[in-house]
N, C-alpha and C positions, 0 to 999 in steps of 0.2 A: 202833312207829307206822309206818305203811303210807302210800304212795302213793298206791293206790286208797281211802283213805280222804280224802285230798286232805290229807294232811301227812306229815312227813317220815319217812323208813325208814333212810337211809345217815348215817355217819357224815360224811362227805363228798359233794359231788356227784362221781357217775363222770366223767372226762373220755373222751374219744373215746378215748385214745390206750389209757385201763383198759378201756375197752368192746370194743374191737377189735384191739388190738396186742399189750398183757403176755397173758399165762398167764393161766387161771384162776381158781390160788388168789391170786394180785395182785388181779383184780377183784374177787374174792368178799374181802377184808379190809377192804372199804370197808362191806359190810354190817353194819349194827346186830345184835348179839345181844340175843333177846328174853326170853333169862333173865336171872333174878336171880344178883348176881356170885358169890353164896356158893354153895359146893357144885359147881362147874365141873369134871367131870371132864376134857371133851372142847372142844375150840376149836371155833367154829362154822364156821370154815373147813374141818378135818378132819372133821366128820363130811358136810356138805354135799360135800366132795369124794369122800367114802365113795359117799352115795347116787349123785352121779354116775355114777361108774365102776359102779357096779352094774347101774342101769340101759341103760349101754353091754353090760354082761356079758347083758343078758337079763331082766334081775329086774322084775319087775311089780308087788310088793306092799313093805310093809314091815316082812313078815317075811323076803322075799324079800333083800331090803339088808339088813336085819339077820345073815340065815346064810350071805350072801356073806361082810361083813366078818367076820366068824363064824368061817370057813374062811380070811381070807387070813391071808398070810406074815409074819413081823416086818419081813421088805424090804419088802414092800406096805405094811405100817400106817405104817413110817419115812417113805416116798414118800409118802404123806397129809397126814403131819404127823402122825399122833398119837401123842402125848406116851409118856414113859418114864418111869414110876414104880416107886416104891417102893427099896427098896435094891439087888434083884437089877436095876434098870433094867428092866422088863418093860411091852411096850405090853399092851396090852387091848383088842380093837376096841371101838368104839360097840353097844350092843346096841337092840335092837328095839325098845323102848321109847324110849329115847333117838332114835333117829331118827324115829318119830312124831311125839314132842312137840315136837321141834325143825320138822320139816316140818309141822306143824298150825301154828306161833307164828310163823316167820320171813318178813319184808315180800313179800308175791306179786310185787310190781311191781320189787322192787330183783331179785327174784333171777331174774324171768322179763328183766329189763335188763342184769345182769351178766353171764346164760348165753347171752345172743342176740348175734346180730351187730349191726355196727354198719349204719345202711345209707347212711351220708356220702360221695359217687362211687361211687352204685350205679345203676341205670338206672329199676329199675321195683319199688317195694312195693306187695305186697295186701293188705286190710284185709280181713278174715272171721270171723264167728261160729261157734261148733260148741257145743253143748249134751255134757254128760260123763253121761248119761242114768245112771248106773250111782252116782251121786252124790244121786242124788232119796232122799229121805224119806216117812215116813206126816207131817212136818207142816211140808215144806220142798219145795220147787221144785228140779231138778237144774241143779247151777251150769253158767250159761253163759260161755263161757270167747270172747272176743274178742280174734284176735291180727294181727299185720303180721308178713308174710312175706315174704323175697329170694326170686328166683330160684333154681332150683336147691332150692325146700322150706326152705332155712336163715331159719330163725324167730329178727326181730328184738325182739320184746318179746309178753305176753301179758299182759290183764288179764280178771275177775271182771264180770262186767255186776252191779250191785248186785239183787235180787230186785227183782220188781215193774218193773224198768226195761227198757227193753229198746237192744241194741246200740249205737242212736244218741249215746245219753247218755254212751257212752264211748269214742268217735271221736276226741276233740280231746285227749283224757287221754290215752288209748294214744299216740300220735305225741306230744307236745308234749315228750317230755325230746330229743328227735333232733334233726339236722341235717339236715334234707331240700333243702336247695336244691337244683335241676335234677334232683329225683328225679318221675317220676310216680305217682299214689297213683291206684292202682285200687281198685274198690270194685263192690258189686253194688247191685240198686236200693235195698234198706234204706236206705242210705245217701246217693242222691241227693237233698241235700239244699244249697240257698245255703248257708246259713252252712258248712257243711262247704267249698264251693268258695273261697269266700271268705276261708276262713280260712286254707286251704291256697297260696292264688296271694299274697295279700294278708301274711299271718304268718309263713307257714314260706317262704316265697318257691318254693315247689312246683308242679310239675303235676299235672292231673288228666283220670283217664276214668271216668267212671260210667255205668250200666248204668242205664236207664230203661225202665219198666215199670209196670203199671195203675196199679200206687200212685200214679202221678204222672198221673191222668189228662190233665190239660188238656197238659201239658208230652208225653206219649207221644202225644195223637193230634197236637200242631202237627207232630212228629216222622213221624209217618205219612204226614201230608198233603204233604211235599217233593216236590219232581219225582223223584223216585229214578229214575224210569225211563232221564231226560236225562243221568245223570251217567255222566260217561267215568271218572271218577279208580276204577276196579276193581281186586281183585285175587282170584285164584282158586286154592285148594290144595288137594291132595288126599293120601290117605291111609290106609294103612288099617293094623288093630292092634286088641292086646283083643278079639276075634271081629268087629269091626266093620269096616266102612267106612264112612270119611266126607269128603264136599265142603265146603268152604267160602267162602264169596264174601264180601269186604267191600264196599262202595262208601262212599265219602267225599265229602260236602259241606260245603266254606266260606258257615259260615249267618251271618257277619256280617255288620249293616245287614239283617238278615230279621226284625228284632223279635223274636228267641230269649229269651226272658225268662229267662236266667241268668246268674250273674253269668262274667264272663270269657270266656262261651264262642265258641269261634272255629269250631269243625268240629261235624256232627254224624257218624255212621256208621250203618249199616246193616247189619248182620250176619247172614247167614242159613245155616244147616247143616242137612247132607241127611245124613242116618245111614241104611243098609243095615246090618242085624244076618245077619252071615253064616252064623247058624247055622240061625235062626226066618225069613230071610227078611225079617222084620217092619222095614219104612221109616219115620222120622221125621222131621220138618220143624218147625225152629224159628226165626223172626225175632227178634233182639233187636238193639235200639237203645243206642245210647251217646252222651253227649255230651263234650267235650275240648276245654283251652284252648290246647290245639297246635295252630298254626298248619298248612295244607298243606306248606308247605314244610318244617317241623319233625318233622313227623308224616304218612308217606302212606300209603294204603291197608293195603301190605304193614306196614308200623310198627303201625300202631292194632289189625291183625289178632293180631299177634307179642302186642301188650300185653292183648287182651282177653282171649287162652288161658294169658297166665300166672296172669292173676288166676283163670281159671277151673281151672289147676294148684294152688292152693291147696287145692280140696277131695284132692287126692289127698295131699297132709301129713296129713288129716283122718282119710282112710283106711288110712292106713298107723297113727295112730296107735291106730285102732278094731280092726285084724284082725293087726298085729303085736304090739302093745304089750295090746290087750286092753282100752281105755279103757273103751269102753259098759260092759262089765261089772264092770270095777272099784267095788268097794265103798268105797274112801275115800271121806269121807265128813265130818268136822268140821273145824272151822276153816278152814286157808288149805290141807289137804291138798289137794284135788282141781286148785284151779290151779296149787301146788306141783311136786306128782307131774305133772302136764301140761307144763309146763315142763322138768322133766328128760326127758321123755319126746322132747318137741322138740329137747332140746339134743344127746340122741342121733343124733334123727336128720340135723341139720345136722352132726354132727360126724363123723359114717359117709358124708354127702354130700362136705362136704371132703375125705374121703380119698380118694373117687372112687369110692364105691360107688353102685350103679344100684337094687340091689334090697337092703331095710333089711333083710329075712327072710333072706336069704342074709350080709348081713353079721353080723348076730347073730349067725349059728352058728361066722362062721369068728374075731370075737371069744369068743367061749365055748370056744372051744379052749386057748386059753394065758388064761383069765379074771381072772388075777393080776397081770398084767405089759401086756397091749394095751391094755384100757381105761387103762391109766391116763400109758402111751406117746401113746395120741392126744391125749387132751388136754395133753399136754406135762411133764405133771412129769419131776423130774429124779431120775436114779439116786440110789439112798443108796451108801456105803463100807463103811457099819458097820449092821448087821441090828437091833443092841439100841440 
């Protein structure tokens, strides 16, 4: 039984402390196994801990974790967890099958919550969509995958948009297991929407900045029409990177007592970026508006600028998981695969971000070097003594 189905996946509820302070395989035993109890070669903790580390190792598919554990050491399979049978004591890795069926059945939401961070005393989470295109069928839609992300790319939960629905319907689902007080919840305009604000300042005791835009006609042109031109509260960065350069100018207005028809809100912004492409020469110009229940004094120009390009750093998780990992063209494809394998995918790359890597494509290769023993050091397990 699954989360995103709106009932329950864990044997227990996680607490903060399994979400974001024990180990791993501590969080991952709070998960329901979705097999039947007869015939259990493998713990669900051991082989999820398998696919893990493999995809820390590089692995993209599930054949790919399959001929990792495949290849590893009886030290590797013992540091798993997986089990010693028979009278010579002999582990067995998980085999490729096995790790399918298990990643096809196992709750999306408990294990995209187990493998994420926590984001309880964090500053800023982004809410974003990303389609897994490579997951489409001849009589199926390709699953769209909706996640909140920390700074830094470290991905705190991920869920399934159900078919037929789109993004919004899963805003309140994705955040509501967390603790967000004094976190602000960025979002792009899909998402500006009251009840979402509302639900954040009023329920979760949260902030927010949302990105507003046509969709929201009446609300984007009140936003237009402000004196922008009067306001002093600016700030101005520049930059340049990726073949580009770019400027950026915030300006900020306290629109309280202006009839702002949303709920909470205190400030609006004004965002505007001037891109030079230093190759093509070719110049771009973009305005985009936000609104936020932070106060001036809580939030100034420089603050609301810092918060609107982290949300807008989320597409690049996005991209690292499209041209490292391979997602668009991955072929998983049934059941709970595709946000499964997306999730480990994520977990990779917050967990090569923790170590203080810059670039995931370079960290891959220098875990792929010793493939048996790093991945399964980063995430923490412990030595074994005894190999059998």
């Amino acid at each position: 039984m699954c989360r995103q189905s709106a009932t329950v996946c864990l044997t227990k509820s996680p607490t903060a402390a399994q979400r974001g302070v024990n180990g791993v395989a501590e969080r991952l035993v709070v998960l329901r196994d979705p097999r039947d109890r007869r015939g259990r070669r493998h713990s669900l903790v051991s082989v999820l801990l398998t696919a893990c580390c493999a995809v820390l190792a590089g692995a993209r598919s599930y054949l790919a974790v399959g001929q990792w554990a495949r290849h590893a050491s009886l030290d590797t399979l013992a540091r798993l967890g997986v089990r010693a049978t028979g009278s010579l004591g002999v582990r067995r890795a998980p085999s490729s099958s096995t790790i399918r069926r298990l990643l096809t059945l196992v709750c999306p939401g408990g294990l995209a919550d187990l493998l994420g961070c926590d984001p309880a005393g964090s500053r800023h989470l982004a809410v974003d969509g990303k389609a897994a295109r490579g997951s489409r069928t001849d009589t199926g839609q390709a699953a769209h995958l909706l996640s909140a992300v920390l700074d830094g790319g470290r991905t705190v939960s991920r869920l399934r948009v159900p078919d037929k629905t789109t993004e919004v319907t899963g805003f309140t689902k994705l955040l509501s297991p967390f603790d967000l007080a004094g976190v602000v919840v960025t979002a792009d305009a899909l998402h500006t929407h009251r009840d979402h604000a509302r639900w954040l300042v009023e329920a979760k005791k949260a902030h927010y900045l949302l990105v507003v835009k046509r969709n929201q006609p009446t609300l984007h042109s009140t936003l237009g029409s402000l004196p922008w031109k009067e306001v002093t509260a600016r700030r101005y960065d520049r930059e340049a990177g990726h073949g580009r350069r770019e400027t950026r100018s915030v300006r900020t207005l306290t629109v309280t007592g202006l009839g702002l028809d949303f709920p909470h809100v205190a400030q609006a912004a004004k965002i505007h970026r001037h891109r030079t492409n230093l190759k093509t020469g070719k110049v771009t110009r973009e305005t985009v508006y936000a609104i936020t229940d932070l106060t001036a004094r809580a939030a100034s120009p420089q603050t609301i600028g810092q918060l609107a390009r982290a949300q807008w750093g989320i597409e690049a998780v996005h991209h690292v998981r499209d041209t490292t990992f391979g997602e668009d063209t991955s072929k998983i494809r049934t059941g709970h695969g595709p946000e499964n394998m997306a999730t480990l995918r994520s977990f990779a790359i917050s967990t090569l971000r923790t170590a203080g890597h810059h670039s995931i494509a370079a960290a891959l290769r220098e875990v792929s070097y010793p493939p048996f023993t790093r991945p399964l050091d980063l995430i923490g397990l412990p030595l074994t003594s005894n190999a059998t």
